[in-house]
C-alpha positions as CSV (number, residue, x, y, z in Angstrom):
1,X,0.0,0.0,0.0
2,X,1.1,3.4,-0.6
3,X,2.2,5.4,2.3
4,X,-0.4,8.0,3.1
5,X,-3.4,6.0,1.5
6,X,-4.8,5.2,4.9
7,X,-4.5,8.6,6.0
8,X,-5.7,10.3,2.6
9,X,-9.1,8.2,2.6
10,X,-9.1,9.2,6.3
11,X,-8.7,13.2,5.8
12,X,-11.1,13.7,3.3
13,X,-14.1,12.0,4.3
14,X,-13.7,9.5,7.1
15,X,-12.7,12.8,9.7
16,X,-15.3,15.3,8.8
17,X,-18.3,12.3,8.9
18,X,-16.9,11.3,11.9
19,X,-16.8,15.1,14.0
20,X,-20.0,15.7,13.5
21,X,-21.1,11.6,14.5
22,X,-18.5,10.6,17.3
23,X,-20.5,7.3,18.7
24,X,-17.4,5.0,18.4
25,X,-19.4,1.6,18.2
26,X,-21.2,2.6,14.4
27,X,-21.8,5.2,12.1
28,X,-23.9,4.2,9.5
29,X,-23.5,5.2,5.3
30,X,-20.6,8.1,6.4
31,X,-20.0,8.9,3.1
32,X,-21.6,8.0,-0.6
33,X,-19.8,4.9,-2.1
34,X,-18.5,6.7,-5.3
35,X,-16.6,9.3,-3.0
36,X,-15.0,6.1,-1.3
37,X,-13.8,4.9,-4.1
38,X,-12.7,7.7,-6.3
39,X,-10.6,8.4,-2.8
40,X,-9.2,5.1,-3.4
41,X,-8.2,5.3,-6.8
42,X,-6.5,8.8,-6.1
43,X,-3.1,7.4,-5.7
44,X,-3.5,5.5,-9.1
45,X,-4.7,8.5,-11.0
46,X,-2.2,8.2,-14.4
47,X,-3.1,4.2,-14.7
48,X,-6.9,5.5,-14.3
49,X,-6.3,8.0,-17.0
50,X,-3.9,5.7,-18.9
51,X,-7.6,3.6,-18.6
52,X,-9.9,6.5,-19.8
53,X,-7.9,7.4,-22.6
54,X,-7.8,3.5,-24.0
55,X,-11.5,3.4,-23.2
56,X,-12.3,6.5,-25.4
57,X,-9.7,5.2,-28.4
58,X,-11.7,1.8,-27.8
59,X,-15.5,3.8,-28.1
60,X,-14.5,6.3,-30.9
61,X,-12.4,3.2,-33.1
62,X,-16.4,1.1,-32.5
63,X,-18.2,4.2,-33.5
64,X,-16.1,4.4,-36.3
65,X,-16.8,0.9,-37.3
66,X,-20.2,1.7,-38.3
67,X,-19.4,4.7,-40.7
68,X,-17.3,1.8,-42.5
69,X,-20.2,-0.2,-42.7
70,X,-22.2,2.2,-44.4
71,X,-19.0,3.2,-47.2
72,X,-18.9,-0.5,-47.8
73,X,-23.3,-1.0,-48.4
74,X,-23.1,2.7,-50.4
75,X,-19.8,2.9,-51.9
76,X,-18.7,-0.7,-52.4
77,X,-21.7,-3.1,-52.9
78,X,-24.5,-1.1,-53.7
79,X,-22.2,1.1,-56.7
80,X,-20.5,-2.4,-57.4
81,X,-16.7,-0.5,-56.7
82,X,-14.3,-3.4,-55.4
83,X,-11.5,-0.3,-55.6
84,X,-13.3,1.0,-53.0
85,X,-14.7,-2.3,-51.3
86,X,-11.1,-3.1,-50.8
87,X,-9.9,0.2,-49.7
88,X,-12.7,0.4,-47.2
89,X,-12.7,-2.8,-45.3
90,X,-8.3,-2.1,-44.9
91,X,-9.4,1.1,-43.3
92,X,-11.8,-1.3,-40.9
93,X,-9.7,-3.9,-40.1
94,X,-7.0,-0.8,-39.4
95,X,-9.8,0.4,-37.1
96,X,-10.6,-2.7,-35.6
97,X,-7.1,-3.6,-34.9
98,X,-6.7,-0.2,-33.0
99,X,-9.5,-0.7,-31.5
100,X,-8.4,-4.4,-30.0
101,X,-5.1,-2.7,-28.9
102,X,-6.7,-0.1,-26.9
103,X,-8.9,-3.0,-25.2
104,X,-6.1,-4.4,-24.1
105,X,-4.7,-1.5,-22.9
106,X,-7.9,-0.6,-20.9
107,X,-8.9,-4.5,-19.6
108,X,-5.3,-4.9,-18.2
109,X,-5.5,-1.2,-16.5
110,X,-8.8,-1.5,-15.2
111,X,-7.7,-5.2,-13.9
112,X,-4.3,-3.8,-12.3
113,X,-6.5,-1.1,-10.5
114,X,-9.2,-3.8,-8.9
115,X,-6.1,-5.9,-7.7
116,X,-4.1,-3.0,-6.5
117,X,-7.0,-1.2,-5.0
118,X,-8.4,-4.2,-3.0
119,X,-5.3,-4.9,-1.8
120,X,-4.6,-1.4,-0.4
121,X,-8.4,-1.5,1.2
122,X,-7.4,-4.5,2.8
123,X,-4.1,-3.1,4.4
124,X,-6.4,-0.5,5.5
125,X,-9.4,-2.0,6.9
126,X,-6.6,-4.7,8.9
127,X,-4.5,-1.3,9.7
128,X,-8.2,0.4,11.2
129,X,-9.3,-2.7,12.9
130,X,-6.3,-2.4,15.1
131,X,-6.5,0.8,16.2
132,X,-10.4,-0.3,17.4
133,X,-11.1,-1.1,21.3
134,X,-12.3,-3.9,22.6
135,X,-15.6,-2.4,22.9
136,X,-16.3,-2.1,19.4
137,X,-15.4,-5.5,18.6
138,X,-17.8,-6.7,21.4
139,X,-20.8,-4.4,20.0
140,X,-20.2,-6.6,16.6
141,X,-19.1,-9.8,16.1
142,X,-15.9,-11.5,14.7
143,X,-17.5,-13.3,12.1
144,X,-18.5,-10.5,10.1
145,X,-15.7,-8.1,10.0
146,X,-14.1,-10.9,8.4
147,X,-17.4,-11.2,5.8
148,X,-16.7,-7.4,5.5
149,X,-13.1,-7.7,4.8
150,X,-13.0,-10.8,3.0
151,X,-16.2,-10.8,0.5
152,X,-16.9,-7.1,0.4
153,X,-13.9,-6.0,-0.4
154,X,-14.0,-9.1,-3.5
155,X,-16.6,-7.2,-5.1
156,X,-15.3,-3.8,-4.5
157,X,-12.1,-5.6,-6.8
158,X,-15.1,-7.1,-9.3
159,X,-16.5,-3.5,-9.6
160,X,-12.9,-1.4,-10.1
161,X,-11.2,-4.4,-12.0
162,X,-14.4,-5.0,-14.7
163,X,-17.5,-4.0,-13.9
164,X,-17.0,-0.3,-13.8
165,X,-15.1,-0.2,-16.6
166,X,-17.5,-2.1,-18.4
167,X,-20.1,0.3,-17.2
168,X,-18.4,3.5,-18.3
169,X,-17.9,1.8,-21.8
170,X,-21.6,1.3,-22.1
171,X,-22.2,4.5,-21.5
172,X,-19.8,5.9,-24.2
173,X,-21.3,3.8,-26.4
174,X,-24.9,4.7,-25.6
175,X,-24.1,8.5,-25.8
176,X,-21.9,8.0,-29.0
177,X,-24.5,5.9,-30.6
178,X,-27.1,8.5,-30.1
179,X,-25.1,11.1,-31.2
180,X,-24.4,8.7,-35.0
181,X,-28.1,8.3,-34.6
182,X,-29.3,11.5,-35.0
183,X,-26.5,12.3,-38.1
184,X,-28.0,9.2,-39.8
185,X,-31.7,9.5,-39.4
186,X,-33.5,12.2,-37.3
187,X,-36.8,10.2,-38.0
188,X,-35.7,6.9,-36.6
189,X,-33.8,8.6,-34.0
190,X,-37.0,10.5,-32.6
191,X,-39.3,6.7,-32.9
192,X,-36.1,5.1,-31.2
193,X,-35.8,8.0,-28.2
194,X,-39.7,7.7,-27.0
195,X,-39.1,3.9,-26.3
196,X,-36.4,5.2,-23.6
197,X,-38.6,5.2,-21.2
198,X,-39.9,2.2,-21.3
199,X,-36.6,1.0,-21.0
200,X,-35.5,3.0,-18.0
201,X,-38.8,2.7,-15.9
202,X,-37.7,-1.2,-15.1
203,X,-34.1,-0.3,-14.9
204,X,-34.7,2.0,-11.7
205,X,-37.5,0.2,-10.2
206,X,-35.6,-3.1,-10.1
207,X,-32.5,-1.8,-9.8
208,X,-33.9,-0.5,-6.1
209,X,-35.0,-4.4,-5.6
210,X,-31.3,-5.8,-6.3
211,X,-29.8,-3.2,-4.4
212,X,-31.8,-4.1,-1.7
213,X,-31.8,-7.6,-1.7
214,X,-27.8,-7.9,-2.1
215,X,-27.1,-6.0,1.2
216,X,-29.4,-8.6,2.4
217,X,-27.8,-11.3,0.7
218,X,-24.3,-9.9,2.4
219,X,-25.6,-10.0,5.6
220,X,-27.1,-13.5,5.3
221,X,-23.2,-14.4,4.4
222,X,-21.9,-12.9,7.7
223,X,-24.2,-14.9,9.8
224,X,-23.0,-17.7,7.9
225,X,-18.9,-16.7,8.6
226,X,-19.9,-15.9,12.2
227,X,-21.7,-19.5,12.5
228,X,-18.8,-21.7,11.1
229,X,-16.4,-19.5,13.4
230,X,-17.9,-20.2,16.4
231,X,-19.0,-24.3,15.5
232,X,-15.3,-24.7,14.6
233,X,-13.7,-23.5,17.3
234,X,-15.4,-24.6,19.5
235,X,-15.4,-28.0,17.8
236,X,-14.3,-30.2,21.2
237,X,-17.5,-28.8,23.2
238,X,-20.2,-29.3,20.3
239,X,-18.1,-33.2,19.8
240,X,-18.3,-33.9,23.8
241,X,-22.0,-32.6,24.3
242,X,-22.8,-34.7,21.2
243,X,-24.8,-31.5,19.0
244,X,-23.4,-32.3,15.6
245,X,-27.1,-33.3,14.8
246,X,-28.6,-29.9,16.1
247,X,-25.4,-27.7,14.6
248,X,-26.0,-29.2,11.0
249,X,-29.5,-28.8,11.5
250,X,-29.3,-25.1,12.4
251,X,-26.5,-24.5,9.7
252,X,-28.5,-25.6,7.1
253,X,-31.8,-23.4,8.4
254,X,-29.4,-20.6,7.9
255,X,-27.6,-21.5,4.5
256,X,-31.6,-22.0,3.3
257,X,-32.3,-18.2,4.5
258,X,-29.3,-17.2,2.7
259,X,-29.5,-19.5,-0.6
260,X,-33.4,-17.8,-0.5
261,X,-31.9,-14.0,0.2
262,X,-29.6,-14.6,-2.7
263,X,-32.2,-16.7,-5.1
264,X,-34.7,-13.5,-5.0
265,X,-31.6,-11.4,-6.1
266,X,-31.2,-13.8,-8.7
267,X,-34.5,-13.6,-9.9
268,X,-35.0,-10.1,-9.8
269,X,-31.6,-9.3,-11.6
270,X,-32.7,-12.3,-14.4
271,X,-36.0,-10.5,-14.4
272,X,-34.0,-6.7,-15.2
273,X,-32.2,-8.3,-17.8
274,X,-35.3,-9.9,-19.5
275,X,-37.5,-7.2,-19.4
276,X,-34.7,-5.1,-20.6
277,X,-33.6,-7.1,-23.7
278,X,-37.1,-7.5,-25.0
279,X,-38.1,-4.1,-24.9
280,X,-35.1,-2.8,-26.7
281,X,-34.7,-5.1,-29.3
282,X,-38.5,-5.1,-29.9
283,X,-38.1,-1.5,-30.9
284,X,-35.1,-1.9,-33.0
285,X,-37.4,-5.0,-34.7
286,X,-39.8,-1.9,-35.5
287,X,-37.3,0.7,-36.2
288,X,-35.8,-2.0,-39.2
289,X,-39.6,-2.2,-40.2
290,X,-40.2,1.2,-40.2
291,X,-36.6,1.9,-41.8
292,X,-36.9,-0.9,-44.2
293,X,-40.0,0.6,-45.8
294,X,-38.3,4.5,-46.1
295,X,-35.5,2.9,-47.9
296,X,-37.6,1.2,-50.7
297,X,-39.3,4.6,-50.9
298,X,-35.9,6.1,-51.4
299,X,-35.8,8.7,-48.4
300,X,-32.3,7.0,-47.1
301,X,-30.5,4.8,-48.5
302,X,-29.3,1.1,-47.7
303,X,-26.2,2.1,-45.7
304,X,-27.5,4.6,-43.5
305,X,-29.9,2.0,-42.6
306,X,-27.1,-0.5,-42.2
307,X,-25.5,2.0,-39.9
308,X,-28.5,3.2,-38.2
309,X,-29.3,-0.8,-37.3
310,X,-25.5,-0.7,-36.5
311,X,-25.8,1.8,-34.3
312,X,-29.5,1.2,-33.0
313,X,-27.8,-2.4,-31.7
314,X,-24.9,-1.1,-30.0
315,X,-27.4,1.5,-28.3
316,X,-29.7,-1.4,-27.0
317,X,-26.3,-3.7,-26.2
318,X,-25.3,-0.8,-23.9
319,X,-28.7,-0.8,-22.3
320,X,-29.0,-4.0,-22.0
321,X,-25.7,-4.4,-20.9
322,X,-26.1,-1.4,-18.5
323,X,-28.9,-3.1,-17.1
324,X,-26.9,-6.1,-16.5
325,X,-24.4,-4.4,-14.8
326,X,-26.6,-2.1,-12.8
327,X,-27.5,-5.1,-10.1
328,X,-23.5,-5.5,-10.0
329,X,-22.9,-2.0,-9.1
330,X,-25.7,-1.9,-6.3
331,X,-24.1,-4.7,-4.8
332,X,-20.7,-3.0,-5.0
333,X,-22.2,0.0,-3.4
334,X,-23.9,-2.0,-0.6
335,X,-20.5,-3.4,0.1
336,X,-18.5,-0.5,0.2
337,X,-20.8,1.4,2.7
338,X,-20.3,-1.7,4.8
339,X,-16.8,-1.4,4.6
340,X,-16.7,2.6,5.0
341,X,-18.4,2.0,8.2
342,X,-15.7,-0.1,9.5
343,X,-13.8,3.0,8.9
344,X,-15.9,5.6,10.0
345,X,-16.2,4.0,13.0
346,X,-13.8,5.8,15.8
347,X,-11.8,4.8,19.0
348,X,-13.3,6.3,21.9
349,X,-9.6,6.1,23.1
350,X,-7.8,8.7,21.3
351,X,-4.1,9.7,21.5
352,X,-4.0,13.4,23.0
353,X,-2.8,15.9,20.7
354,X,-0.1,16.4,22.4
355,X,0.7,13.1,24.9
356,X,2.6,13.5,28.1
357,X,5.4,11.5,28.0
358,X,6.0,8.9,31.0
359,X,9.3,9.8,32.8
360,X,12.5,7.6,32.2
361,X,13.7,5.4,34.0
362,X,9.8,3.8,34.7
363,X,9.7,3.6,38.5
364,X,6.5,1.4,38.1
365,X,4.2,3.5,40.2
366,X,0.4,2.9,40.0
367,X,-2.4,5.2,41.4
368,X,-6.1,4.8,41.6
369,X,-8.1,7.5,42.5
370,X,-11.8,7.7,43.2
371,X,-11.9,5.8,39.9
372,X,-15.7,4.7,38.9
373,X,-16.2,2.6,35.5
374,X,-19.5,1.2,33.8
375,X,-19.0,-1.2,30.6
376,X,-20.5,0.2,27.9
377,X,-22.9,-3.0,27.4
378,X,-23.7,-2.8,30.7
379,X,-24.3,1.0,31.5
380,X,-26.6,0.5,34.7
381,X,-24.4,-1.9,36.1
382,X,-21.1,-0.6,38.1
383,X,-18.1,-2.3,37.9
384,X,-15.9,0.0,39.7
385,X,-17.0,2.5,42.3
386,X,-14.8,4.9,44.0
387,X,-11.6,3.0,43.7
388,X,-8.9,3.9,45.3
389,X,-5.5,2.5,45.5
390,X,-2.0,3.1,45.5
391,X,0.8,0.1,44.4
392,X,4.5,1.3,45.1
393,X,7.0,0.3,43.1
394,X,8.6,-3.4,42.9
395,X,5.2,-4.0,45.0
396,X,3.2,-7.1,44.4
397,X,-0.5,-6.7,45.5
398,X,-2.7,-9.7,44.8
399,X,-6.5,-8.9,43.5
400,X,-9.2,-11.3,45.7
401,X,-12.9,-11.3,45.6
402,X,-15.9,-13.3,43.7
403,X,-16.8,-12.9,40.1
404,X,-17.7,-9.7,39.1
405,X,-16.0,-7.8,41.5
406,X,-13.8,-6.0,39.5
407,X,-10.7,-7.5,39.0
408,X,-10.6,-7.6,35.7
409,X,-12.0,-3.9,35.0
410,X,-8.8,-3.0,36.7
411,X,-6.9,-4.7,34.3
412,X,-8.5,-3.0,31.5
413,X,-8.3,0.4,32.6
414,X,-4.7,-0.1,33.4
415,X,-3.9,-0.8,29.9
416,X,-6.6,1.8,28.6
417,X,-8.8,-0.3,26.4
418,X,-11.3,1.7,28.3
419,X,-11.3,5.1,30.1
420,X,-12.8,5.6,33.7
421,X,-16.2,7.5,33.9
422,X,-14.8,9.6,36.6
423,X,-11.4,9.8,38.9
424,X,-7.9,9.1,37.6
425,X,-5.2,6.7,37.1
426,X,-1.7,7.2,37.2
427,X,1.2,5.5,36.1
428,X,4.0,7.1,37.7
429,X,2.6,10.2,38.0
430,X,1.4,10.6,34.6
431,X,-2.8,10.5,34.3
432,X,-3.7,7.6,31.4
433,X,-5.6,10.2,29.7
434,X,-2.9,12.1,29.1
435,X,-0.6,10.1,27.8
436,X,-0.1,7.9,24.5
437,X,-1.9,4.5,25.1
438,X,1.0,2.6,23.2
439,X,3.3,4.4,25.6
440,X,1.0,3.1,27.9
441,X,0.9,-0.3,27.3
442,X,5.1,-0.8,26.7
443,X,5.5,-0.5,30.2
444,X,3.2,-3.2,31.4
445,X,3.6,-7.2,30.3
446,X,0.1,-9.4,30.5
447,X,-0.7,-12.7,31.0
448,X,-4.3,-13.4,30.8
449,X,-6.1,-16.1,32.4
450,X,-7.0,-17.5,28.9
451,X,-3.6,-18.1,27.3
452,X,-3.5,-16.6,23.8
453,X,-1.2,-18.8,21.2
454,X,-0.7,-18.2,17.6
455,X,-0.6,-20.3,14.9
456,X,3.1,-20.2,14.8
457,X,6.3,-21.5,15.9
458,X,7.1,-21.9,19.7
459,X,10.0,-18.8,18.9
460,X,7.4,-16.7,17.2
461,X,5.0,-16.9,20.1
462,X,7.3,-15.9,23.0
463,X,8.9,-13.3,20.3
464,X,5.9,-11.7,20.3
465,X,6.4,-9.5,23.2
466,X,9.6,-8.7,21.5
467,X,10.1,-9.0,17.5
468,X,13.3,-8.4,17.7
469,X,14.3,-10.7,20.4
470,X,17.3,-13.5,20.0
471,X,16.6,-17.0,20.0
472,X,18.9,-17.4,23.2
473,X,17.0,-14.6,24.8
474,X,13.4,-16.4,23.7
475,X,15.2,-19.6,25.4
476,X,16.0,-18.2,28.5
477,X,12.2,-16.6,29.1
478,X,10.9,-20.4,28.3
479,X,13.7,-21.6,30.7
480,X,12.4,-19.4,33.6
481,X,8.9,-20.2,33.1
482,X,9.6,-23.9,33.3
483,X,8.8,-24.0,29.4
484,X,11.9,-25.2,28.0
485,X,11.7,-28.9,29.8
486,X,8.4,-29.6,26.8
487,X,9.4,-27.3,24.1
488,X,12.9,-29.4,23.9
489,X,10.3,-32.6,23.1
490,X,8.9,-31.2,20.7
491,X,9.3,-32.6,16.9
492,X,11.1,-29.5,15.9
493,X,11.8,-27.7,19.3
494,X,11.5,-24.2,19.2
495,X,10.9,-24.2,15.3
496,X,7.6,-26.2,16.4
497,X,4.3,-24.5,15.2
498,X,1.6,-24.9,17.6
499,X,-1.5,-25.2,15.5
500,X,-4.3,-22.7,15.4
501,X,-4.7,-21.4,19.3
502,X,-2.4,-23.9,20.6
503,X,-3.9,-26.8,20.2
504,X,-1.3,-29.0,19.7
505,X,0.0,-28.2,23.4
506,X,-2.0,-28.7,26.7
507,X,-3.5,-25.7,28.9
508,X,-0.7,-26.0,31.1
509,X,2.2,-26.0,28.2
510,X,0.2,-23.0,26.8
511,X,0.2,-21.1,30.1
512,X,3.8,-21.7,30.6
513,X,4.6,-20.2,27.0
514,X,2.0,-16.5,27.6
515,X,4.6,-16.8,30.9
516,X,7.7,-16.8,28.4
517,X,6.0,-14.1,26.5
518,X,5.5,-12.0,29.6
519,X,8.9,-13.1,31.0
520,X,10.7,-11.9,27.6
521,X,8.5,-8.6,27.3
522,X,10.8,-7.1,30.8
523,X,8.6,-4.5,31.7
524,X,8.3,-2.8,34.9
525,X,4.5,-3.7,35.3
526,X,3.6,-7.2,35.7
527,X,-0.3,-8.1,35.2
528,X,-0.8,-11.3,36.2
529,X,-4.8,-12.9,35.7
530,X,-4.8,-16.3,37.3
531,X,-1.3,-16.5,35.7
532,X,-1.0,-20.3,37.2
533,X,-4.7,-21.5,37.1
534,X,-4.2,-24.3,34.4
535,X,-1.0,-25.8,35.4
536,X,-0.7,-29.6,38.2
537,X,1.3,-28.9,41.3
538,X,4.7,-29.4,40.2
539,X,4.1,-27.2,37.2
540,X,3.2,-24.6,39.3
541,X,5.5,-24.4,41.7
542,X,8.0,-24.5,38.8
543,X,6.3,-21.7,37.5
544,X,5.9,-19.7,40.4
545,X,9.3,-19.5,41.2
546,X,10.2,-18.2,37.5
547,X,7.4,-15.6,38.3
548,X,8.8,-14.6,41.9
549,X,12.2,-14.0,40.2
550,X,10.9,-11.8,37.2
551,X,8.4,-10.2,40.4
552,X,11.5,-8.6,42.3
553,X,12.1,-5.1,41.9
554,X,9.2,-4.6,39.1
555,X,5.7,-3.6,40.3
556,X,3.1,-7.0,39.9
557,X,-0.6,-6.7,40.4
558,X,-2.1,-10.4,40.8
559,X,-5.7,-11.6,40.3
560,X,-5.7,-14.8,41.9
561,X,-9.1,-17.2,42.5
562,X,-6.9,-19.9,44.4
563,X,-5.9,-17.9,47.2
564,X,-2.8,-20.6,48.2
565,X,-1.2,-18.6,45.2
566,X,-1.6,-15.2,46.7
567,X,-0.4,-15.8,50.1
568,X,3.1,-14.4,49.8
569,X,2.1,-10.8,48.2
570,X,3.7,-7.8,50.2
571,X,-0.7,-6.7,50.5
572,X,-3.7,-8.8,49.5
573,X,-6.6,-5.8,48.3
574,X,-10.5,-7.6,48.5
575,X,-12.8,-6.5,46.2
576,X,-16.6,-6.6,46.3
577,X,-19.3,-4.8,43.7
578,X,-16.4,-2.9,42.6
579,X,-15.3,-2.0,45.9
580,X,-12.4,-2.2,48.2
581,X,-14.0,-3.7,51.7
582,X,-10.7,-5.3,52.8
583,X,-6.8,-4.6,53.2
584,X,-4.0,-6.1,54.6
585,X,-1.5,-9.9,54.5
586,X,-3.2,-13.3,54.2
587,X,-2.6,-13.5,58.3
588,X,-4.2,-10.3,59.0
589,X,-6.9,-10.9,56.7
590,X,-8.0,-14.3,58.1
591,X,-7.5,-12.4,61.8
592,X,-10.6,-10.1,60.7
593,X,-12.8,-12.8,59.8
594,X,-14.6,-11.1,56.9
595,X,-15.2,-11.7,52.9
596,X,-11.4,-12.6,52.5
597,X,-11.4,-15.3,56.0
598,X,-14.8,-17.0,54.6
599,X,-13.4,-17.5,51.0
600,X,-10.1,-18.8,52.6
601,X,-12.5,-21.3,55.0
602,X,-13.9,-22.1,51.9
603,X,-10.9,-22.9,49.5
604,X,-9.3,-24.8,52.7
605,X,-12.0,-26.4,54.0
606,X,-12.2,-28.1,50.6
């Protein structure tokens, strides 16, 4: 992609729509699809006119064709001249040769641009997506961004590569046609005009239906991609629960809606076409009658009726052709205000205009104060209310309380996926607001109680807290989180890929690698979310003493549902309905006898 694309499309009409509409979740239709794409081909404007200029050589040299159709009937058969004949149909095939070159010019232009184009919307939608927070992606669903970036953007490339083109050639031809029209026969041109209507009348009114119907018929796809995404990976829990029967059943309720979405469109589109054809070439079938008679009474002769019919047929192929195409471009415009949306839509995190930067060296310092949160899903529920807390530096303070509490929220206000509805937070000193949310984010390393594997190598994984990390540093992360002992066993050790989510390792082996990752990443802000939940004794223990050696001297907040994990922390913080109701060590805590002593009693007592 060219550098600046992203941020041209974004300037002229993503930022404007997007002032005056700042909901972050979805802004529908920001912009007409023609804008959208003329934006796109900006960067590509001497191949587009490289394209226009073949496509008018390519219309005049057809135009042309029929004025050589009419020397030959007039000045070659009908006054028996084969001088002439021969000289005539030279100059034609001179024309038509010209006329193939500049089709190729044009097809392999216009094909270039589709390729090119799609490709750079791709980049771009992939480049937008990132910058998006985890609240828009859980207003939507997976499935059908993908639908939107996969099949969407397929027929923005059928539209830019052909279809357009196509399109704008029609149109030449129509225009040109009526212009030789009119200089060969004002009578015929005049019947052939008040058909026009009858021709058009259809072309809008269906035209409405298809464009209708293939938004639909997108749609229908998307619940489809969301459908097979969530069956197949999910595909040990539908196996063990035995719902193959009801999953195919309720597949193939959906693939019927869809097949019967895009069957209407079908039909309607079949129906455009028909109607189309037989109107128009029912009124050329009178103009030749009406023509045919006006040249055995001598008022034109049998060339300029050879060239009118010549002319009168590529009028009505452009129509009909038109018509074809029209379906084609409503679907193409559906799609690409689907995809504009995606990037209309805006981060409700935004970089300040001008970020504060956190100080060097990081001391590691985190403040919480009087911080209250909501989720945006879940605006009348509070997940944080009037938090307060302060973690010194190189201190570990473990996170305790039931589901729901508000663990978690603390996690993702610290790394600003969201922003508090009131008070502050502070990372050494700096408010989050303030500052740039990548800056942000460096200075903290995560591992999430789900461990999050790619489809990679074992090295690519752990590297990707640190691209450019050597493989004897990756080894020495996976060494102190007890990783090393299963990755050596494995076929081709460190060069081993580990199948799509990991699952060609065990929870625990997966755990231990996000630990490597975290281990690797050396940052002064350890958040740790049930870090050893999915790893047997020994693994843990392992694993825990990796963690308590990467834990000294960096700051380390730990959400911990086992509390036998949390009982060395320098301070133990209990949360309830987003609230802090206790303080203090494991002993002191089980001394007070409250919400942290009766969850203890239970885990124990058990």
């Amino acid at each position: 992609m060219p550098p600046k694309l992203g941020y041209r499309i974004e300037a002229e009409f993503v930022l404007p729509y997007a002032r005056c509409h700042p909901d972050p979740i979805a802004m529908p239709q920001p912009f007409p699809p023609a804008v959208a794409l003329a934006a796109l081909l900006r960067p590509y404007r001497q191949r587009v006119v490289l394209a226009g200029v073949a496509l008018l050589v390519a219309a005049g040299a057809m135009l042309a064709v029929g004025q050589g159709l009419r020397a030959v009937v007039d000045r070659g058969f009908s006054a028996a001249n084969p001088v002439w004949l021969d000289a005539t149909l030279a100059a034609m095939f001179g024309i038509i040769a010209l006329l193939a070159g500049a089709t190729y010019v044009r097809f392999y232009n216009v094909s270039w641009l589709g390729e090119r184009v799609t490709a750079d919307l791709r980049q771009r939608l992939f480049d937008h997506l990132l910058t998006l927070p985890p609240a828009w992606f859980e207003a939507g669903r997976t499935g059908e961004v993908i639908s939107r970036l996969t099949s969407d953007t397929a027929q923005i490339e059928s539209i830019i590569g052909s279809t357009l083109s196509i399109a704008l050639r029609n149109i030449l031809m129509l225009f040109g046609g009526l212009v030789m029209l009119f200089t060969t026969s004002l009578k015929l041109t005049l019947l052939t005009l008040a058909g026009v209507p009858i021709v058009v009348v259809p072309i809008v009114v269906y035209g409405r239906r298809v464009r209708r119907l293939a938004r639909e018929s997108q749609d229908r796809l998307a619940e489809l991609g969301n459908r097979i995404d969530e069956t197949l990976h999910e595909i040990r829990v539908v196996q063990a629960y035995g719902h193959e029967d009801a999953d195919r059943a309720d597949f193939g309720q959906r693939l019927d809606r869809s097949f019967d979405t895009a069957h209407a469109r079908v039909r309607v589109r079949a129906q455009l076409v028909a109607t189309v054809l037989v109107l128009v070439f029912g009124a050329i079938a009178f103009i030749l009658w009406v023509g045919g008679h006006d040249v055995l009474a001598g008022k034109i002769s049998a060339g300029e009726l050879s060239a009118f019919v010549f002319y009168a047929a590529l009028v009505a192929g452009s129509v009909g052709a038109l018509s074809e195409v029209w379906g084609d471009l409503q679907r193409a415009a559906g799609a690409t205000e689907r995809l504009m949306e995606i990037l209309a839509a805006r981060p409700a995190i935004r970089v300040p205009a001008v970020p504060v930067p956190l100080p060097e060296p990081p001391r590691g310092e985190i403040r919480c104060e009087g911080v209250s949160f909501h989720y945006p899903s879940r605006p009348n529920t509070p997940a944080l209310q009037h938090f307060d807390l302060s973690v010194a530096p190189g201190e570990t303070v473990a996170l305790v309380g039931p589901s729901g509490a508000g663990k978690s929220t603390l996690f993702q206000l610290l790394l600003r996926f969201y922003d508090p509805d009131g008070g502050v937070l502070r990372i050494d000193g700096v408010p989050l607001t303030s500052a740039d949310p990548r800056a942000i984010r460096s200075r903290i390393a995560l591992v999430p109680q789900e461990p999050v594997i790619f489809a990679a190598s074992v090295t690519e994984n752990v590297r990707y807290a640190r691209p450019d990390a050597t493989l004897d540093e990756v080894r020495a992360a996976c060494e102190a989180a007890c990783a090393d002992e299963f990755v050596s066993r494995l076929p081709l050790g460190y060069d081993s890929d580990l199948g799509e989510r990991g699952v060609k390792l065990s929870g625990g082996q997966r755990q231990r690698i996000a630990i490597a990752r975290a281990i690797l990443a050396d940052r002064p802000i350890l958040l740790l979310d049930e870090a050893t939940s999915a790893l047997d004794a020994e693994s843990e223990r392992m694993v825990q003493e990796g963690l308590e050696a990467l834990m000294r001297n960096r700051t380390t907040i730990v959400i911990a549902h086992r509390l036998a994990t949390v009982q060395r922390a320098d301070r133990i913080v209990v949360l309830e309905a987003g609230r802090i109701v206790e303080t203090g060590t494991h002993s002191r805590l089980v001394l007070l006898n409250g919400l942290y002593a009766h969850l203890a009693r239970l885990q124990f007592a058990a």
